[in-house]
Structures are given as structure tokens and as C-alpha cells.
Short mmCIF file of the C-alpha atoms (twelve columns), coordinates in Angstrom:
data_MODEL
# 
_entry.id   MODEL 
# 
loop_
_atom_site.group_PDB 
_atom_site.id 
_atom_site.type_symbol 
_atom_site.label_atom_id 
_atom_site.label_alt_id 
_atom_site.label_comp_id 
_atom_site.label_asym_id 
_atom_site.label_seq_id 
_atom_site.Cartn_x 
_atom_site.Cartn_y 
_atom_site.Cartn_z 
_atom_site.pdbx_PDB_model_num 
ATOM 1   C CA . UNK A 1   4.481   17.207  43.407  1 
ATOM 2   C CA . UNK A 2   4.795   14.477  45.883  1 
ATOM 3   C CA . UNK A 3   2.279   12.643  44.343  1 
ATOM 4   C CA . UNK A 4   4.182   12.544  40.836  1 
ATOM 5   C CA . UNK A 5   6.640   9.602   41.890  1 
ATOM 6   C CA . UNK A 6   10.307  11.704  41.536  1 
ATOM 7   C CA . UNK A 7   13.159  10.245  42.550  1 
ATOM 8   C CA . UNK A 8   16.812  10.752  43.258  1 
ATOM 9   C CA . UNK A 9   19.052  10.486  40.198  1 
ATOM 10  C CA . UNK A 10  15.784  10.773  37.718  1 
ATOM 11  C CA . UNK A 11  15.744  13.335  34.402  1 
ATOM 12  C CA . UNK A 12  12.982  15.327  34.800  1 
ATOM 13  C CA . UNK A 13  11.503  17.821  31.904  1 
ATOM 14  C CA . UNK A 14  9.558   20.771  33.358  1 
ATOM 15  C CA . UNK A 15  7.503   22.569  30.093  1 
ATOM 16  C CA . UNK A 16  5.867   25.817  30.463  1 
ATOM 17  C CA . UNK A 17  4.557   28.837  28.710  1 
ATOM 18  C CA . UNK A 18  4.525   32.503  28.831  1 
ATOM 19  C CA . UNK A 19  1.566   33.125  31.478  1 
ATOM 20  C CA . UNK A 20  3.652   30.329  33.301  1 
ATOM 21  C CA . UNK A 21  4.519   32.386  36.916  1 
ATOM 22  C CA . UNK A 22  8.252   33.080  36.557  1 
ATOM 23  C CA . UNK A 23  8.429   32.741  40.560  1 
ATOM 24  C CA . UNK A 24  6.246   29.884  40.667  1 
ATOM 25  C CA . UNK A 25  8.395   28.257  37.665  1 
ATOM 26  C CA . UNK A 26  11.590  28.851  40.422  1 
ATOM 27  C CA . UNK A 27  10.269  27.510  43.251  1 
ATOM 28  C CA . UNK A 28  8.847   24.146  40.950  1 
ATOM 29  C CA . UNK A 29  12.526  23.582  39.853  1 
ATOM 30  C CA . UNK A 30  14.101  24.651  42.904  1 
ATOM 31  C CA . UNK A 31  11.564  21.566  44.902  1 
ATOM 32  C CA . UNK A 32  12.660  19.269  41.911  1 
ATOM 33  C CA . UNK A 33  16.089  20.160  42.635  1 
ATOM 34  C CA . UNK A 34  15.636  18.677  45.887  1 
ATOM 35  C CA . UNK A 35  13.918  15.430  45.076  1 
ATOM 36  C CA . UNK A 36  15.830  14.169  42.275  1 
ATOM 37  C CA . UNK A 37  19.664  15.631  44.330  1 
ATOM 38  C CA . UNK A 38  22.807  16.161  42.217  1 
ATOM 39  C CA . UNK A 39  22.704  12.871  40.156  1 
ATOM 40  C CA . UNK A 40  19.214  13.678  38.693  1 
ATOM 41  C CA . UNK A 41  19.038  16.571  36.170  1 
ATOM 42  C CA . UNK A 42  16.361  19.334  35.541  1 
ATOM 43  C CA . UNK A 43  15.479  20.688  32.045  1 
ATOM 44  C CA . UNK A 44  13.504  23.694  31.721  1 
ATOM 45  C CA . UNK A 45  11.478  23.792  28.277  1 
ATOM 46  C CA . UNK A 46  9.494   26.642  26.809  1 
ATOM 47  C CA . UNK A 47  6.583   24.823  24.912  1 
ATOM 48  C CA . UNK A 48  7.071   27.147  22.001  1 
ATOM 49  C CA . UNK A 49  10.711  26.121  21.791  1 
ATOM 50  C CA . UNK A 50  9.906   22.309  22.381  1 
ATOM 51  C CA . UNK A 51  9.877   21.103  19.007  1 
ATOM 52  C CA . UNK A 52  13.138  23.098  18.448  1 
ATOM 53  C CA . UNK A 53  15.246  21.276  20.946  1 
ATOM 54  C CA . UNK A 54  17.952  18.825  21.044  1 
ATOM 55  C CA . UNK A 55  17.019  16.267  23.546  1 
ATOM 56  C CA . UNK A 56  17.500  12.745  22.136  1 
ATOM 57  C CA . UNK A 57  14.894  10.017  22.413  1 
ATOM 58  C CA . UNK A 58  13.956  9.066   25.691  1 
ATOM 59  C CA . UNK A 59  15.834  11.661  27.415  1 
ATOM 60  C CA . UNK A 60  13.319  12.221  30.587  1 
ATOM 61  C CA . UNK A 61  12.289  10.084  32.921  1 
ATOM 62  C CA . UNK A 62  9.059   12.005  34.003  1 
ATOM 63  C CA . UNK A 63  8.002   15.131  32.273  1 
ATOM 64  C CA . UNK A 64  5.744   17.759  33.652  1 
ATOM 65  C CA . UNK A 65  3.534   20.133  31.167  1 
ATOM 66  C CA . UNK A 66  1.481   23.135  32.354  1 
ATOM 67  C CA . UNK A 67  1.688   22.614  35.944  1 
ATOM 68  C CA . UNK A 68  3.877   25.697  36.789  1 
ATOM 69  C CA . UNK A 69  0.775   28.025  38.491  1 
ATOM 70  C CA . UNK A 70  -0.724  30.402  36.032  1 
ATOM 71  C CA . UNK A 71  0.629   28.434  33.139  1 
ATOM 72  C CA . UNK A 72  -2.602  28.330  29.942  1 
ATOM 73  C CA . UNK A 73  -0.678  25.652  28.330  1 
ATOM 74  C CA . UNK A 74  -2.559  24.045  25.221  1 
ATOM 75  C CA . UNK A 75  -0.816  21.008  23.673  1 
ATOM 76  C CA . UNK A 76  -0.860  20.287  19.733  1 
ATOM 77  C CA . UNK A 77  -0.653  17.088  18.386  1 
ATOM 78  C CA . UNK A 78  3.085   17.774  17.425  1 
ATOM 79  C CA . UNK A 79  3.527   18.970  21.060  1 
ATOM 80  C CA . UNK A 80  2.776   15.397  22.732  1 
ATOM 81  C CA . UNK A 81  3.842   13.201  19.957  1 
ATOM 82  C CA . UNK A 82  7.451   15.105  20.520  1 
ATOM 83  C CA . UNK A 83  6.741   14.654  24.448  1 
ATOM 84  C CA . UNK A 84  5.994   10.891  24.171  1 
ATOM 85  C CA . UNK A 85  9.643   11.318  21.460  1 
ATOM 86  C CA . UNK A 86  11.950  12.356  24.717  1 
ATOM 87  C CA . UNK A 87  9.595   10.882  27.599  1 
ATOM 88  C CA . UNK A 88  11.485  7.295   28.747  1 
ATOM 89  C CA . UNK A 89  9.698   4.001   27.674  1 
ATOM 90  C CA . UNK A 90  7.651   2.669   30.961  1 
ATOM 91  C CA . UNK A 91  7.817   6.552   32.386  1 
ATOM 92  C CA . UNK A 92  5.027   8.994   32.772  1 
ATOM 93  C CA . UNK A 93  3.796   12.072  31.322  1 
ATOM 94  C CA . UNK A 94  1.969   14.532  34.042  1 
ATOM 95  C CA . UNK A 95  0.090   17.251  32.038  1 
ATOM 96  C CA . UNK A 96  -2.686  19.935  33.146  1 
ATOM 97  C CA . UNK A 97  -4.551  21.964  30.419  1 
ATOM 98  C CA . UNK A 98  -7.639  24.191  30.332  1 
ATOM 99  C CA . UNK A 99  -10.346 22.668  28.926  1 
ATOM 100 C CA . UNK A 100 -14.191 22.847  27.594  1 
ATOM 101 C CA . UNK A 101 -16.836 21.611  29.294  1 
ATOM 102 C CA . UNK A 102 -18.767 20.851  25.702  1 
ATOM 103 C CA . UNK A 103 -17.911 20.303  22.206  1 
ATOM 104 C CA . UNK A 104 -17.024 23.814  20.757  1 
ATOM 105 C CA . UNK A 105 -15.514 23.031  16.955  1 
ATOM 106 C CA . UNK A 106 -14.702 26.795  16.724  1 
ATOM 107 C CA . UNK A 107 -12.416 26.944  19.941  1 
ATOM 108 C CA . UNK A 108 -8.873  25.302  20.226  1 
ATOM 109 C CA . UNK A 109 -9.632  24.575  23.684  1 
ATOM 110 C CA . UNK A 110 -10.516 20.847  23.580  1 
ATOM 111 C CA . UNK A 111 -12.953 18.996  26.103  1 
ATOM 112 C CA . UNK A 112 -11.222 16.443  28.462  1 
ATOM 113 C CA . UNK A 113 -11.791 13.475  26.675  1 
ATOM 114 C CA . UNK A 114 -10.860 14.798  24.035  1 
ATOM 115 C CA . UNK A 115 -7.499  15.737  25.473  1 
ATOM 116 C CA . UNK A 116 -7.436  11.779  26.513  1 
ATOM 117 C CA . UNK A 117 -7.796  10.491  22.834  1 
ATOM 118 C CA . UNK A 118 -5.355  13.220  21.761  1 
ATOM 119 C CA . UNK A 119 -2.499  11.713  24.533  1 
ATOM 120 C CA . UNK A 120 -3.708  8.243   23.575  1 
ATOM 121 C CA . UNK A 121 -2.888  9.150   19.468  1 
ATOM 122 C CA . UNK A 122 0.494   10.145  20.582  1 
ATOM 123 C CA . UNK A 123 1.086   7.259   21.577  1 
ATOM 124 C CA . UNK A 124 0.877   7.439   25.219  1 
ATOM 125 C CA . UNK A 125 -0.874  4.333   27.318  1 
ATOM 126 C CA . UNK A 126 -3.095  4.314   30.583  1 
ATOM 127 C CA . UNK A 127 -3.635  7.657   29.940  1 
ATOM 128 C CA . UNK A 128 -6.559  9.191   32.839  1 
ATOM 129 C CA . UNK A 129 -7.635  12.049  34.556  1 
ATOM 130 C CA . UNK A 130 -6.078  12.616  38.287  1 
ATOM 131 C CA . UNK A 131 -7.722  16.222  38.872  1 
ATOM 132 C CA . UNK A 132 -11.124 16.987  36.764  1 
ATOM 133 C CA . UNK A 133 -12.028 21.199  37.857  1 
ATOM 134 C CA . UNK A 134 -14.550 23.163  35.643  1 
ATOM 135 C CA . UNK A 135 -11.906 24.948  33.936  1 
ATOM 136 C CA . UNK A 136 -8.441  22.901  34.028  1 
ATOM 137 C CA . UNK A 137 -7.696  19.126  33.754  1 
ATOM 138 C CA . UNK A 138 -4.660  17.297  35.277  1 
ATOM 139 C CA . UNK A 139 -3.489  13.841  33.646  1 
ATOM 140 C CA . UNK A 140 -1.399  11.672  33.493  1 
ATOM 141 C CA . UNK A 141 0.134   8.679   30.524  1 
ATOM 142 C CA . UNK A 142 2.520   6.421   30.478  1 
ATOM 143 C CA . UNK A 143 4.752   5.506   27.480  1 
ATOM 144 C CA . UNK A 144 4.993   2.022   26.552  1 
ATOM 145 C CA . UNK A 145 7.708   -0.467  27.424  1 
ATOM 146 C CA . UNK A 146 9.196   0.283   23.888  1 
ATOM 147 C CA . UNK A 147 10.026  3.084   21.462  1 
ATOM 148 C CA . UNK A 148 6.873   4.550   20.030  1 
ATOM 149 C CA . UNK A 149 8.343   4.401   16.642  1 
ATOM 150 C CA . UNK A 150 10.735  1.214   17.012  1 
ATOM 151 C CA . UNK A 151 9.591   -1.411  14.398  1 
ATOM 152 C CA . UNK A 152 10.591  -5.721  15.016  1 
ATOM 153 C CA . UNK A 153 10.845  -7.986  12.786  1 
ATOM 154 C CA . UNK A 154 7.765   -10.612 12.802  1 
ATOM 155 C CA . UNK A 155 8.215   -14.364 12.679  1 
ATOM 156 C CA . UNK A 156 5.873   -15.846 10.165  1 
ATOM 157 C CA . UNK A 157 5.477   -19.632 9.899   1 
ATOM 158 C CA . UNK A 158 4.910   -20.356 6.691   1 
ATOM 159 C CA . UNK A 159 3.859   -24.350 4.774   1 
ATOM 160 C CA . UNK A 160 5.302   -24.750 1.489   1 
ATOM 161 C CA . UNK A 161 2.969   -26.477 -0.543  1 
ATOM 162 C CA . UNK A 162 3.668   -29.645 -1.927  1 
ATOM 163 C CA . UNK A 163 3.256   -30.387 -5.037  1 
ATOM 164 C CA . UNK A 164 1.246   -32.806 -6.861  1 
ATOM 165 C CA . UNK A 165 2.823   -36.097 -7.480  1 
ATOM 166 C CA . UNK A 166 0.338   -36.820 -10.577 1 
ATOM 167 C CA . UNK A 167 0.176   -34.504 -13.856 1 
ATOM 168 C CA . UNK A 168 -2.988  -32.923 -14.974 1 
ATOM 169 C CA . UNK A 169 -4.209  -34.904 -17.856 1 
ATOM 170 C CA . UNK A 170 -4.124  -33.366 -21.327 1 
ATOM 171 C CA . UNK A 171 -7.057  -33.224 -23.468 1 
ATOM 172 C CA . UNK A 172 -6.322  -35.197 -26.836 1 
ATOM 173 C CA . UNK A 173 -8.339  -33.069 -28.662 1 
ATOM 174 C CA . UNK A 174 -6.239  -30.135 -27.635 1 
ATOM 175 C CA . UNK A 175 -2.958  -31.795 -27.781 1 
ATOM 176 C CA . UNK A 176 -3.638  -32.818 -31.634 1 
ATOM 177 C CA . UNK A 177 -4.777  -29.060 -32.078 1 
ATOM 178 C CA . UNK A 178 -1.544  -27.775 -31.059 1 
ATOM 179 C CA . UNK A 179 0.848   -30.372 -32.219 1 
ATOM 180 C CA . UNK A 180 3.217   -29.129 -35.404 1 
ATOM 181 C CA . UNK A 181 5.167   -30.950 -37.828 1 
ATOM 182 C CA . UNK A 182 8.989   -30.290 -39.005 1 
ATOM 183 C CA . UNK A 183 7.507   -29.156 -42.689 1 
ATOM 184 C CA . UNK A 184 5.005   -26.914 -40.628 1 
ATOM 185 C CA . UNK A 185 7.384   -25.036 -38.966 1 
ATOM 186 C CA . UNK A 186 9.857   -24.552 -42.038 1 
ATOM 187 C CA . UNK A 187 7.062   -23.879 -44.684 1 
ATOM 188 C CA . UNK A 188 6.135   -19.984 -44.744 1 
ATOM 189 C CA . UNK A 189 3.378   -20.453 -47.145 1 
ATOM 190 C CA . UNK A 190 1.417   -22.202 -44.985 1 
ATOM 191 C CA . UNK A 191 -1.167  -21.298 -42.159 1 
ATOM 192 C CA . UNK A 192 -0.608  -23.983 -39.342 1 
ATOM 193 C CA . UNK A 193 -4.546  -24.948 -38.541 1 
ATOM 194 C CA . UNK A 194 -3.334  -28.422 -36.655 1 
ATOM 195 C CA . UNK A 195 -1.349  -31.243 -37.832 1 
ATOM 196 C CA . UNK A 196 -3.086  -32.791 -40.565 1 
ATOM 197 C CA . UNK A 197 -4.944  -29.282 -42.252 1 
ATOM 198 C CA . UNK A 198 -2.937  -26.741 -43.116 1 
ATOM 199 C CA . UNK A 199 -4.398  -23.578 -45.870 1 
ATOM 200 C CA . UNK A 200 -2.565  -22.467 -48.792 1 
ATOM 201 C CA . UNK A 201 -1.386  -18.412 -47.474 1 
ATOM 202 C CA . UNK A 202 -1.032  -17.565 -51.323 1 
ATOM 203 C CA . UNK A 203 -4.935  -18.866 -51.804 1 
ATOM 204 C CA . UNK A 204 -7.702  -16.682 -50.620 1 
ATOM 205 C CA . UNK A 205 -10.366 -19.375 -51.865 1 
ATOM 206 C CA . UNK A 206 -8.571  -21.339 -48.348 1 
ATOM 207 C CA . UNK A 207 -8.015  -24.205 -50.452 1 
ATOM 208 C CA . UNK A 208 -6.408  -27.391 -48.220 1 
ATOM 209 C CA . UNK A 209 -3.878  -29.794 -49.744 1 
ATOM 210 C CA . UNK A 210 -5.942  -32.618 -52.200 1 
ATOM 211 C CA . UNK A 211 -9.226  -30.762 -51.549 1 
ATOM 212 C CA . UNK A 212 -11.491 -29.918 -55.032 1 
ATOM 213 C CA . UNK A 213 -13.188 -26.572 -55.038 1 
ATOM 214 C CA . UNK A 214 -16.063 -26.310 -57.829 1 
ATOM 215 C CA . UNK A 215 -16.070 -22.470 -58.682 1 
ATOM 216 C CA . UNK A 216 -18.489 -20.222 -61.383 1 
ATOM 217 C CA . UNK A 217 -17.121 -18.036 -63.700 1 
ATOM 218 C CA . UNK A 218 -19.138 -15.439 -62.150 1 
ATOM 219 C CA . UNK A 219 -16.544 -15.485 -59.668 1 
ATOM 220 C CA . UNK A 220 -13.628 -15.534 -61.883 1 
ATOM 221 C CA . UNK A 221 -12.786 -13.798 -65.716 1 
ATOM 222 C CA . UNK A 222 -14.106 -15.673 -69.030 1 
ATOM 223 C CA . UNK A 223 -11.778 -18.930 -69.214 1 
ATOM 224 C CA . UNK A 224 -10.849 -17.547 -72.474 1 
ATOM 225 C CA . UNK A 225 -9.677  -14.799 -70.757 1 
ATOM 226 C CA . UNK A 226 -7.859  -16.223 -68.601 1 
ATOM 227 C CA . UNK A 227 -8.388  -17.035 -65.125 1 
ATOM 228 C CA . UNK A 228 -8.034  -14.408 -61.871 1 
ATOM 229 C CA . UNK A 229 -5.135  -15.416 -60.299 1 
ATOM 230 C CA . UNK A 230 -5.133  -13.258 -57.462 1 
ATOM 231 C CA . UNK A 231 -7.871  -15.244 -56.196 1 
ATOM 232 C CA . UNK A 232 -6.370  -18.668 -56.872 1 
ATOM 233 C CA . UNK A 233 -2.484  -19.620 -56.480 1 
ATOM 234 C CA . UNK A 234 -0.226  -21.708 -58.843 1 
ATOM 235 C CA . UNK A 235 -0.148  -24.431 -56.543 1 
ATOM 236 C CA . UNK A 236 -3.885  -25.212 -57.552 1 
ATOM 237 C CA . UNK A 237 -4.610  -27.078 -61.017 1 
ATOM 238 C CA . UNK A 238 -8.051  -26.895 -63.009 1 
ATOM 239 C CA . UNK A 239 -9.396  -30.283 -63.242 1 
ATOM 240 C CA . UNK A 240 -12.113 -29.836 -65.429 1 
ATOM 241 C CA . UNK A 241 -14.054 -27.072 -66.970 1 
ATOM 242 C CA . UNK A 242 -17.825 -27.222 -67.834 1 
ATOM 243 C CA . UNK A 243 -19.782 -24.867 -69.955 1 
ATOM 244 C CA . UNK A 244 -23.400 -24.636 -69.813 1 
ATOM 245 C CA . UNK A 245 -25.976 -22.856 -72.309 1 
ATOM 246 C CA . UNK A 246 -26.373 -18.924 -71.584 1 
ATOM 247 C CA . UNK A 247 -22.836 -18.657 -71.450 1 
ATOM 248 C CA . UNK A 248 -21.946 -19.849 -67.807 1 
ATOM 249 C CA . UNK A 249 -19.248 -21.998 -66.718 1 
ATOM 250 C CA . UNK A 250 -17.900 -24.200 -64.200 1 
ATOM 251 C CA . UNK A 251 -14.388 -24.985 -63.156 1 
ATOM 252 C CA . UNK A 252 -13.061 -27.932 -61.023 1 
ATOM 253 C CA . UNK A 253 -9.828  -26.954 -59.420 1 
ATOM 254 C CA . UNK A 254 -8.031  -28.953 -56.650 1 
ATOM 255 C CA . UNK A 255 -5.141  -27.491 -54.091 1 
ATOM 256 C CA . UNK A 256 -2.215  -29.564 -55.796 1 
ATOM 257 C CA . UNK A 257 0.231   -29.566 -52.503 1 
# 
């Protein structure tokens, strides 16, 4: 215990288990008692109770975890991360556990360095072995200068682009394409195609304004008949109508808007 580093006036966590030796569990604390004098203070922790308690972050200055003789002590995940919870930042952890000598993925009983990564997860540092025996390991870790779950905010430097002093040039073709008139914006019965074509809506023959469309009657009724005006709109006028032998005809009609 000498070798652990315990001072006068230091908070020191002593964890055990039920195989711990109740004697040997006495005479730890009573030795602790001694080293750390009446401003230190001793806390005596059942591991099964750990995660239960109501010590406060970084409460302990050094904390000591199966080392009572007799003690079988196997530490969860949840076990250290609450240990490295109430261990002081910059103070160390002093832990002994039984251990495997291979890889056994049926046994809770982890190998050594696997008991090292699971200290290191927790968030412990400098984490090693001090005492390496066929059946037990002792180590020790260290917490970091810092809360293991404290967060700081990050300076970032950041350029703000400048931006470019010259416009993009426009394509003429495009800008003609998408340019619209006062009329084209007012008229509804007009598809806007750019600003010098515009389609009748009402005509489905797509007549444009002073454009002549040549059409057979075998498009159309018998002129006699008169003509299909769902295909062609009133604002189209027949220029001319032709009639050929056999009985066919031809009709010249132009968009009149």
C-alpha cells in the first residue's frame, strides 16, 4: 500500500466484493486511516452497490478495486467507466482482477490486455500492469487532466470568400429565350415560346401570329359542311380554298393575331 502514493488529507475509495476478507477489508481501511489522518476521508464501496451510489464527480483522489485479500473482483464496463466518473482528474486508479491466460469468448474472465483496453475505453490514460501472476493482475490508470465527459468549445478560423468583382456573362441566346413582353404576361391565350413567337392556346394546329398553314380536307369536314373548329380557332381566317378533281380540297388559312 506504500507503493500506491496516499497522502495526508487525500479521499480515498476502497471497492470490494463479497469473497473480499471482512478482516482483511478492516485492517486495509484501518492502514488507510493512518496514511491519509483526520483531514483525508475513507469510503468503503461494495462493487455491487457502486453504480447505486451518490458520490459526485471526481469525488476520490485514488481509488483502490479488488485489492482487499481474497477479493474475485471482475469489473464491467459500467463498473470502470463509473470509477473513472468519481476518480479525480490527474489521480489514479489501482485495480487487481483475476484473469485468463488465453482468449476464452465463453468465460467473463478477460485476459490482461484485455483488461488494459477495457480501462483504456473508460477512459482512463497510462494505464499498465504493476504485478502480472498466473492467475491475478494488478494495474494501475490515471484519469486525464480533465473531465472524461467535459466538452470545450473549438476555435475555428474561418476565410470568408470574397466575391467576384465581375458578373458571369449571360448568353444572348438565352437571355432572348427568356425575355417577356407586357402583352405576354397579360394575354392568357397565349403560350409564351420567347419574345417574338408566341402559339395561339385556343389552336391545336400551333398556328403563330401572320403564319399561313395549307391544310386538306382530309383533315377537316367538307367546306360545305362547314369547317372543324375544334381544330382551328376564330382568330385564324381562310385565305383561299382550292378544289381539285376526285373531290379533294385545299384550304389556306393564316393565324390572324
Amino acid at each position: 500500500i506504500a507503493n500506491f502514493g496516499i497522502s495526508a488529507g487525500q479521499f480515498v475509495a476502497v471497492v470490494w466484493d463479497k469473497a473480499s476478507s471482512v478482516e482483511a477489508l478492516k485492517h486495509l481501511v484501518d492502514k488507510l486511516q493512518v496514511l491519509t489522518g483526520n483531514e483525508g476521508r475513507r469510503s468503503v464501496e461494495n462493487i455491487n452497490q457502486l453504480l447505486q451510489s451518490a458520490h459526485k464527480e471526481s469525488s476520490f483522489d485514488i481509488i483502490l478495486s479488488g485489492l482487499v485479500l481474497g477479493s474475485t473482483t471482475l469489473h464491467s464496463a459500467e463498473i470502470l467507466t463509473e470509477i473513472a466518473r468519481i476518480l479525480q482528474p490527474g489521480e489514479c486508479l489501482f485495480l487487481k482482477e483475476p484473469v485468463e491466460t488465453a482468449v476464452d469468448n465463453n468465460s467473463k474472465v478477460k485476459t490482461a490486455s484485455k483488461l488494459c483496453s477495457a480501462l483504456t475505453l473508460s477512459g482512463l490514460m497510462e494505464v499498465k500492469e504493476l504485478h502480472d501472476r498466473l492467475l491475478f493482475v494488478q494495474i494501475t490508470g490515471k484519469k486525464p487532466n480533465f473531465e472524461v465527459s467535459s466538452s470545450s468549445q473549438l476555435k475555428l478560423s474561418i476565410t470568408k470568400k470574397s466575391s467576384p468583382s465581375v458578373k458571369p456573362a449571360v448568353d444572348p441566346a438565352a437571355a432572348k429565350l427568356w425575355t417577356l413582353s407586357a402583352n405576354d404576361m397579360e394575354d392568357d391565350s397565349m403560350d409564351l415560346i420567347d419574345s417574338d413567337e408566341k402559339a395561339c392556346k385556343n389552336c391545336t394546329w400551333g398556328f403563330k401570329p401572320g403564319e399561313k398553314m395549307l391544310l386538306s380536307d382530309s383533315n377537316l369536314h367538307d367546306a360545305e359542311e362547314g369547317l372543324d373548329m375544334g381544330l382551328i380557332c376564330s382568330s385564324s381566317q381562310l385565305l383561299s380554298l382550292t378544289s381539285h378533281h376526285g373531290g379533294s380540297s385545299h384550304l389556306l388559312w393564316i393565324c390572324s393575331l
